[in-house]
C-alpha positions as a printed NumPy array, in Angstrom:
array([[  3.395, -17.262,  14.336],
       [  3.199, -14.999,  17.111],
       [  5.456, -12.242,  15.855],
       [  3.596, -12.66 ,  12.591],
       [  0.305, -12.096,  14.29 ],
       [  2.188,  -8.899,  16.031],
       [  2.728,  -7.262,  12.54 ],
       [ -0.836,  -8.056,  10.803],
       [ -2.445,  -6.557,  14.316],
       [ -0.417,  -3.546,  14.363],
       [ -1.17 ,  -3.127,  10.184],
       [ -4.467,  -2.759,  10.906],
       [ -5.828,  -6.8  ,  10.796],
       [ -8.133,  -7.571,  13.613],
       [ -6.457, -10.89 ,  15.105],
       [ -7.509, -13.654,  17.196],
       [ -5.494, -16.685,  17.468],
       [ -5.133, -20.368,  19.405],
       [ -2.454, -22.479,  21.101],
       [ -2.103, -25.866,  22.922],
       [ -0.965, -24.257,  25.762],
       [ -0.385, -20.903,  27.63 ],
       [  3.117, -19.505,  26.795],
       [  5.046, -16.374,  26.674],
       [  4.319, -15.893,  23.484],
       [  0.867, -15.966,  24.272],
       [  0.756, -13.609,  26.878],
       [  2.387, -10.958,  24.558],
       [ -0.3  , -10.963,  22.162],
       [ -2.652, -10.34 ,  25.206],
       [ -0.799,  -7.016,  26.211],
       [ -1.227,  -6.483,  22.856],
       [ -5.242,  -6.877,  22.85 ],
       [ -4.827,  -9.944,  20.71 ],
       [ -7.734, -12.556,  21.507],
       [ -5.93 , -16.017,  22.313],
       [ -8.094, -19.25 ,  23.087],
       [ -6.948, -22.099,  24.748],
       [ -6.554, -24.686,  23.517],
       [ -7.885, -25.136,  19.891],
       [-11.411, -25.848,  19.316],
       [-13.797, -25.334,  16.193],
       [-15.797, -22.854,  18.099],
       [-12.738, -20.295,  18.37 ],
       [-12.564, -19.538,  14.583],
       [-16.335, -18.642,  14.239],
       [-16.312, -15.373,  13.503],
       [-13.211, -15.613,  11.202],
       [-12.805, -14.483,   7.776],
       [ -9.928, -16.618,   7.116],
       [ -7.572, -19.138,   9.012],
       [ -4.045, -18.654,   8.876],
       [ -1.539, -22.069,   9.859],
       [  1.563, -23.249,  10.473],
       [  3.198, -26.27 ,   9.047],
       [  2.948, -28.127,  12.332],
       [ -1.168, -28.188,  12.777],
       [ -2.645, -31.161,  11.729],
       [ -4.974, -31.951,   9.466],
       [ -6.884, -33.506,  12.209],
       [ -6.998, -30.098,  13.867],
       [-10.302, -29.291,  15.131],
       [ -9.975, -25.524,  13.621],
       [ -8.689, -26.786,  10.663],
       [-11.783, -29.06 ,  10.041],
       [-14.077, -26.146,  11.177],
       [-12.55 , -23.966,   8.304],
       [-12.648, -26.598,   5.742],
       [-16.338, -27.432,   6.601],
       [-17.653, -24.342,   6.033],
       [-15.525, -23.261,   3.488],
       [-13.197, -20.568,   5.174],
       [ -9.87 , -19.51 ,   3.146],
       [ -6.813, -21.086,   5.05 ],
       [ -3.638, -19.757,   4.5  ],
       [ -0.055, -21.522,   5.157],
       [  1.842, -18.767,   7.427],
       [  5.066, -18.524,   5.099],
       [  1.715, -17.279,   2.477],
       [  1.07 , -14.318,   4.454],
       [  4.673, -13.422,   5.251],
       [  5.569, -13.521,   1.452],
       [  2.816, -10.928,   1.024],
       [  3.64 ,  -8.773,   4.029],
       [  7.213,  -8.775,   2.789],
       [  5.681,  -7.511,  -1.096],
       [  5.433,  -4.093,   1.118],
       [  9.26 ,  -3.609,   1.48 ],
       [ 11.787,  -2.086,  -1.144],
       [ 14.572,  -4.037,   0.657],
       [ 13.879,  -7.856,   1.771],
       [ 16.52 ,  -9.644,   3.82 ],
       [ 15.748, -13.247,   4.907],
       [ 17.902, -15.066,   6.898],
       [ 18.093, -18.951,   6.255],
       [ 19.992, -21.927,   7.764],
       [ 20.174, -25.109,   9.681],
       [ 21.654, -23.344,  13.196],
       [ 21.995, -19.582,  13.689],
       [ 19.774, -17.668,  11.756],
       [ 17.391, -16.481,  14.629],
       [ 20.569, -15.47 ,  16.249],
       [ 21.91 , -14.   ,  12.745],
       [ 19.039, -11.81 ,  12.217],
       [ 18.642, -10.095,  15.455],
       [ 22.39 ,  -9.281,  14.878],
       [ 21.373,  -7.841,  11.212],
       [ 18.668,  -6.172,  13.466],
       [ 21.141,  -4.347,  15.509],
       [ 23.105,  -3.143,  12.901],
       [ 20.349,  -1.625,  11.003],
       [ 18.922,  -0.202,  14.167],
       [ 22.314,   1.415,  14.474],
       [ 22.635,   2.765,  11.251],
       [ 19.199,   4.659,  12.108],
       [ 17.495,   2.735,   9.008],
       [ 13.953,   1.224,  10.882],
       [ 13.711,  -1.842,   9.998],
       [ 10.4  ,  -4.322,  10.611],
       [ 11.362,  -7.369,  11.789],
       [  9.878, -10.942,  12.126],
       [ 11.727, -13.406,  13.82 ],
       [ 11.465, -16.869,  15.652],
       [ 13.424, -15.459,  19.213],
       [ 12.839, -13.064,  21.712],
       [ 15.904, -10.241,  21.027],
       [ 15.767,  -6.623,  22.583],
       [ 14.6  ,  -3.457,  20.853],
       [ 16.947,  -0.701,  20.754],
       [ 15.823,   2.865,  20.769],
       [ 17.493,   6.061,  20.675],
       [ 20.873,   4.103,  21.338],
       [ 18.879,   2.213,  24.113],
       [ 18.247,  -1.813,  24.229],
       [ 14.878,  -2.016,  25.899],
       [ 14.049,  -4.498,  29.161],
       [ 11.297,  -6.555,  27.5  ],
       [ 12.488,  -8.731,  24.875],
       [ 10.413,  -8.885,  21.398],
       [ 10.244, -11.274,  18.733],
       [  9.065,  -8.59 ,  16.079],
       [  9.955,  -5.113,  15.542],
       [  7.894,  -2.55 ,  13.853],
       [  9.866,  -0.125,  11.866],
       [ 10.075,   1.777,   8.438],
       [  8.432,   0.306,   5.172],
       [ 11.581,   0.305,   3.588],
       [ 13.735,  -2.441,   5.029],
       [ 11.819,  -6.024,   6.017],
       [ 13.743,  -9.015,   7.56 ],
       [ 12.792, -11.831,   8.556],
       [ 14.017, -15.426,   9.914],
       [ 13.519, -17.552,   6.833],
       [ 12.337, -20.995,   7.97 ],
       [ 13.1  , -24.01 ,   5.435],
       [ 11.2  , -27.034,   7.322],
       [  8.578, -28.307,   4.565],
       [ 10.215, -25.651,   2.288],
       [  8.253, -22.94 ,   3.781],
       [ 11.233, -20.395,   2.785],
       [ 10.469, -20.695,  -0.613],
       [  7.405, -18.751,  -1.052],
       [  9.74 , -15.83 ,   0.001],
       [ 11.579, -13.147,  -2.182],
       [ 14.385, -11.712,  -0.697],
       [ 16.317,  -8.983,  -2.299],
       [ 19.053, -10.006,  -0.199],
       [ 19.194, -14.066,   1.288],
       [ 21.793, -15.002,   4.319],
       [ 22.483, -18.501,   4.281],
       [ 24.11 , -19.377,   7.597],
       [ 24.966, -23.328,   7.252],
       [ 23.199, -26.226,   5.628],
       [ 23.396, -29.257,   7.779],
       [ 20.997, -32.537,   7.788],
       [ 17.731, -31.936,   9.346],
       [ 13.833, -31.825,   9.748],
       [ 14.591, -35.599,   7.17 ],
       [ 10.868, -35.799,   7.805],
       [ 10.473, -34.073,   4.824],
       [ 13.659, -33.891,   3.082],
       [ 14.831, -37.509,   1.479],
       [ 18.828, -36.558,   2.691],
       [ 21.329, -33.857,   2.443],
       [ 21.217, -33.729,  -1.206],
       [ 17.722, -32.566,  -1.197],
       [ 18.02 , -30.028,   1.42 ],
       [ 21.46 , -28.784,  -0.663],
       [ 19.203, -28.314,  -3.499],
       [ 16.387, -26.399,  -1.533],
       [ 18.767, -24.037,  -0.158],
       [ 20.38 , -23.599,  -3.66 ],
       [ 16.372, -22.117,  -4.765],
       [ 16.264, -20.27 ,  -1.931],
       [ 19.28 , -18.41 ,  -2.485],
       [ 18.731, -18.262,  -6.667],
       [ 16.03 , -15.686,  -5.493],
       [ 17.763, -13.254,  -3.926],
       [ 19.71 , -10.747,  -5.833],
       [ 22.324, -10.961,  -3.737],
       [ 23.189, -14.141,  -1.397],
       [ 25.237, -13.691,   1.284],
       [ 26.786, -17.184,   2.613],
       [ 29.082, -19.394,   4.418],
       [ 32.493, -19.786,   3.338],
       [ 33.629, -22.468,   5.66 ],
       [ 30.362, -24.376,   5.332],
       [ 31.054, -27.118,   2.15 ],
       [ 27.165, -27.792,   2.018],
       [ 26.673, -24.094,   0.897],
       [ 29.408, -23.906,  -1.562],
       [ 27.503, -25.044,  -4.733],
       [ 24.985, -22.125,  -3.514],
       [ 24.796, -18.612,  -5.457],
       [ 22.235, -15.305,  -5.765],
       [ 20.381, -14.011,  -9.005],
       [ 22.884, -11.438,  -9.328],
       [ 25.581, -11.755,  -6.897],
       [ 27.213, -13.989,  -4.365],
       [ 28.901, -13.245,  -0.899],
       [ 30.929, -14.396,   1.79 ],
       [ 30.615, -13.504,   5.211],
       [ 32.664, -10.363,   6.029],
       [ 36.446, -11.   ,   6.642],
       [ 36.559,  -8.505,   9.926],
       [ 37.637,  -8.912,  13.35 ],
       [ 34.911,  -8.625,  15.356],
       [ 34.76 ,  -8.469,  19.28 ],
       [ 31.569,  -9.837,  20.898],
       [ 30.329,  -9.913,  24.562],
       [ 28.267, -13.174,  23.936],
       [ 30.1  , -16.59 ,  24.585],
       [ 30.838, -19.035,  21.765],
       [ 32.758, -18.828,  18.585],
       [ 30.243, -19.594,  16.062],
       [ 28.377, -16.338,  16.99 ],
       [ 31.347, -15.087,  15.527],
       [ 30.235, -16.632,  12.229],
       [ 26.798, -15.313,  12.91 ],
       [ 28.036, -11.583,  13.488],
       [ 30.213, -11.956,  10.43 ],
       [ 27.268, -13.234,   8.529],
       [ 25.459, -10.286,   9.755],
       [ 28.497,  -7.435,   9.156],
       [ 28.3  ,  -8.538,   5.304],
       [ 24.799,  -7.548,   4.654],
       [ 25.914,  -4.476,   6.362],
       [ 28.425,  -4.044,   3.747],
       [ 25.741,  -4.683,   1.359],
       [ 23.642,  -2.049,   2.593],
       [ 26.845,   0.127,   2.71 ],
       [ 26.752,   0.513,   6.517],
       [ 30.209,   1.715,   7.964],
       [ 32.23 ,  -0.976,   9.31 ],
       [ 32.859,   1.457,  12.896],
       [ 28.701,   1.209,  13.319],
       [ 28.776,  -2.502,  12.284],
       [ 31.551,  -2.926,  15.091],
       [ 29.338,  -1.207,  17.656],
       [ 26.319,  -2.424,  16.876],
       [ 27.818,  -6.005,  17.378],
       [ 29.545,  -5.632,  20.514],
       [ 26.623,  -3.987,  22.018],
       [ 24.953,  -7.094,  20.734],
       [ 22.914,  -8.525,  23.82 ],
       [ 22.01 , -11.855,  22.634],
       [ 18.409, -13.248,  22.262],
       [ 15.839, -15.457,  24.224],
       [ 17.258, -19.555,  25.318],
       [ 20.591, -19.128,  23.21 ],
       [ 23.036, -19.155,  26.345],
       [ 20.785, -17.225,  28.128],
       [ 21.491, -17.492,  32.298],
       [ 17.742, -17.499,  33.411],
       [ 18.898, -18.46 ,  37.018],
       [ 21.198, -19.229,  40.125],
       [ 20.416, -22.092,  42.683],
       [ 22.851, -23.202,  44.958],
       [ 25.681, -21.024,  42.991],
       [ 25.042, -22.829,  40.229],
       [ 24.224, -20.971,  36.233],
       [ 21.003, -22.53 ,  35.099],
       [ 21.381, -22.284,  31.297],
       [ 18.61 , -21.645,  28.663],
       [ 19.809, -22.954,  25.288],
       [ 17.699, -23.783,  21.951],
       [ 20.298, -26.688,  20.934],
       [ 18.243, -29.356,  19.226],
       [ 20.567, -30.749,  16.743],
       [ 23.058, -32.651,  17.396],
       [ 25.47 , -30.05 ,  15.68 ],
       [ 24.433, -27.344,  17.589],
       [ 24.312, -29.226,  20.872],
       [ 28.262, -29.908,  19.762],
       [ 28.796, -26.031,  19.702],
       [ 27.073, -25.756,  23.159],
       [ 29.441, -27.883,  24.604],
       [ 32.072, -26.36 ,  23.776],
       [ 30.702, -23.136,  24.924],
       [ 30.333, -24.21 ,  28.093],
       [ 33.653, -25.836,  28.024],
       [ 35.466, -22.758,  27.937],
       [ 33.336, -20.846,  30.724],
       [ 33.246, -23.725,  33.516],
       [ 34.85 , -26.355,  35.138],
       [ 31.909, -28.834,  36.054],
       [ 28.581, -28.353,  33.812],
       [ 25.615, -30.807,  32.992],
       [ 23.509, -30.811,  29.962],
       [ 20.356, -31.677,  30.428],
       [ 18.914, -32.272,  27.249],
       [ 14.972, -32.219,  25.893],
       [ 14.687, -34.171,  22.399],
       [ 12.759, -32.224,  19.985],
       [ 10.302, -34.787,  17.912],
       [ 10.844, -38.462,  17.245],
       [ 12.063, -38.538,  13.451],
       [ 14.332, -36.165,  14.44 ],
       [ 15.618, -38.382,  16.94 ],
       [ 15.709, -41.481,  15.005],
       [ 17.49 , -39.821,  11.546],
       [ 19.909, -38.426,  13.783],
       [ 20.352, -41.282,  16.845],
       [ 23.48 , -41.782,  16.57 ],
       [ 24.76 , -38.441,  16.509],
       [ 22.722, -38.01 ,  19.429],
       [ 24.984, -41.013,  21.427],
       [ 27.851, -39.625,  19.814],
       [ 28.091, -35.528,  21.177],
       [ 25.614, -36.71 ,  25.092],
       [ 27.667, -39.709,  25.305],
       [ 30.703, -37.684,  25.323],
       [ 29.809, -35.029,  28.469],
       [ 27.861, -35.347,  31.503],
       [ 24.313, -35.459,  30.575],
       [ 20.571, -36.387,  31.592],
       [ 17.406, -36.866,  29.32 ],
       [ 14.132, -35.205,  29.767],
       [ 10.973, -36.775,  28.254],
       [ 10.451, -35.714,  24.536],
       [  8.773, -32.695,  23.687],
       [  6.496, -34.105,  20.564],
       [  5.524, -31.299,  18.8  ],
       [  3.04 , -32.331,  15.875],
       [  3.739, -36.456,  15.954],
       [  3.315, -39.567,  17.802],
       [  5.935, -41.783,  19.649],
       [  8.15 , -43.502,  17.484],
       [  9.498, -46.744,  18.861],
       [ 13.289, -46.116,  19.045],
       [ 13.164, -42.747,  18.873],
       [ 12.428, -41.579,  22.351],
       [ 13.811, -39.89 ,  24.766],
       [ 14.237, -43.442,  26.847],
       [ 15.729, -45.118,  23.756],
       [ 18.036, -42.093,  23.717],
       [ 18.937, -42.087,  27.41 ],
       [ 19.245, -45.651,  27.212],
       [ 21.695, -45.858,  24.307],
       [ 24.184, -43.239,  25.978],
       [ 23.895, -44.939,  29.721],
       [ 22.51 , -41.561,  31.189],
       [ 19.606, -40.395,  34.098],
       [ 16.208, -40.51 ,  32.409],
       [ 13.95 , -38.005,  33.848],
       [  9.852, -38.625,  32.679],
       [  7.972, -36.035,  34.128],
       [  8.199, -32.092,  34.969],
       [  8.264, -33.065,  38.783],
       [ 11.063, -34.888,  38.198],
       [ 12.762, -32.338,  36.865],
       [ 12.406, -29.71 ,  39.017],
       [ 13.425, -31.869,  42.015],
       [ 16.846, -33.344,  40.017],
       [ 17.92 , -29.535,  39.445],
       [ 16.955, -28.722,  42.797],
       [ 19.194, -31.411,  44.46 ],
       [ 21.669, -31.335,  42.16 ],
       [ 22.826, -27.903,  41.496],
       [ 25.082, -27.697,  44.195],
       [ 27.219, -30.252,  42.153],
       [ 27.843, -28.23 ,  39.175],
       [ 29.104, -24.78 ,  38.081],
       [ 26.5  , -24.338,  35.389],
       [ 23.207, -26.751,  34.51 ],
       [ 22.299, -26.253,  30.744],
       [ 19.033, -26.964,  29.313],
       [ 18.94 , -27.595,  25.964],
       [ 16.144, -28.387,  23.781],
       [ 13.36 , -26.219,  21.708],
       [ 10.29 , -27.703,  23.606],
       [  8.79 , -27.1  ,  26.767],
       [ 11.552, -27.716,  29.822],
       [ 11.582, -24.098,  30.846],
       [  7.685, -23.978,  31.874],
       [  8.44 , -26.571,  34.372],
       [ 11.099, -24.37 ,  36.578],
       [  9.172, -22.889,  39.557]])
């Protein structure tokens, strides 16, 4: 939403906005001259023309209500990115259970590189580069050219539909957000409209729930290159390879691919060392499925010797469909529980972070305090503390 509201301000929109809370996010719009109220309340909207919403506000939201009562247009945000994206000759949209924030600031790079000005909208913080130059202050948008348009392509409540990509990236399809899919099967079929869009789909080869998956016109794999990378973890190799084949596409040479790639900085909370204390890494990491958590593991694995994940559910029903996969990957490391970070629902009995901590035998931590004093005094124990999670564990760090 925020990099959204970015673009649409710097198109000429006059933009106002609301939040639950202060955030980073927030604070960018500010330098931007973007009006931000919070939290939400009916009064903030009252000079609006129309409302725009993500697929997390309630229908119980107080804006929300405002707009309906006096009859103010609301629009869903994946709405207004489809017609922002109507703008561009070229449309890339990156899709996919884990990687694609990480996957399109990659594509990003390689575009930047290949002097072709993208405008980008995506869900992480990543680093501008300009004449051959990353920038200090990370960005979640980028405004470039009117030619090329990419954006993260987000598929909870099939929001990635209303899109219309000339070319689609389809990084992995794994079970989640079963809070509104009925099981793999449906989320399999989702994907497969998403990609039928696209003239061209580029796609996982060693990912079986994507292999049933093609474009309008053509279908590829990820590029077969060696790539060297100065970010940890093997499966941003799959990411950068996902990224060097719409390169190819785009008939980028493979020597600026490689460079763009290995220049490749990483974005906001994916393995991102925010800290030291006591010699020990504190870790930033957006691992909220139990799949990904798997891969941050094993990231850590091969970069330290003793290394706790301290892990922030994200939402209850994700929690519950996904339990024991939960037990399964925490059980299996050392590992502490912060409370849950809710989002848009209500506790569910048994899927908590508690129930969670409880299940695997592990430290249950309920409260920010309590946080900040069990890093504190226990950093000196460890090589690296990772927190993992896509809520809100980071605002609590002093």
């Amino acid at each position: 939403m925020s990099s959204l509201a970015a673009i649409l301000h710097y198109r000429g929109a006059k933009i106002s906005g609301s939040d639950i809370t202060e955030s980073d996010q927030t604070r960018m719009l500010e330098k931007l001259g973007i009006k931000v109220y919070i939290p939400h309340n009916r009064r903030n909207i009252k000079s609006a023309d129309f409302i725009i919403i993500n697929s997390a506000i309630s229908k119980r939201n107080p804006e929300f209500l405002e707009a309906k009562k006096r009859g103010i247009r609301i629009l869903q945000r994946e709405q207004v990115l489809a017609l922002i994206e109507k703008n561009f000759a070229t449309r890339i949209a990156v899709a996919g259970t884990h990687g694609k924030s990480t996957t399109t600031a990659m594509i990003y790079a390689i575009l930047a590189e290949a002097g072709l000005e993208p405008t980008v909208h995506n869900g992480a913080v990543m680093y501008k580069k300009t004449n051959g130059t990353h920038d200090k202050e990370p960005t979640n948008f980028i405004l470039g050219s009117d030619k090329y348009f990419l954006t993260e392509a987000c598929e909870f409540k099939r929001n990635f539909l209303a899109l219309n990509p000339t070319i689609a990236v389809v990084t992995n399809v794994d079970a989640d957000h079963l809070d509104c899919y009925k099981d793999i099967d449906d989320i399999k079929e989702t994907f497969g409209k998403f990609a039928a869009k696209a003239s061209v789909l580029v796609k996982n080869p060693n990912c079986k729930n994507s292999s049933g998956l093609s474009g309008r016109e053509k279908t590829l794999n990820f590029a077969d290159i060696d790539i060297k990378l100065q970010i940890p973890g093997a499966h941003n190799i799959e990411n950068a390879k996902a990224a060097a084949a719409v390169g190819q596409v785009l008939g980028i040479s493979e020597a600026v691919i490689n460079k763009a790639l290995f220049e490749f900085k990483g974005i906001g909370r994916r393995f991102e060392k925010i800290k030291v204390i006591e010699n020990c890494d504190i870790i930033a990491d957006y691992a909220h499925h139990p799949t990904e958590i798997k891969t941050t593991i094993q990231t850590a694995d091969s970069l330290y010797k003793r290394f706790l994940v301290l892990f922030q559910p994200h939402t209850y029903t994700r929690t519950l469909a996904l339990f024991d996969s939960f037990v399964e990957v925490l059980g299996g490391c050392n590992s502490v529980l912060f409370k849950t970070y809710a989002a848009r629902e209500k506790p569910i009995s048994g899927g908590t972070a508690r129930d969670l901590a409880s299940a695997i035998g592990c430290k249950y931590l309920p409260t920010g305090r309590a946080l900040q004093k069990f890093i504190n005094g226990s950093a000196q124990n460890y090589d690296a503390i990772i927190l993992t999670g896509a809520g809100d564990m980071l605002k609590y760090l002093s």
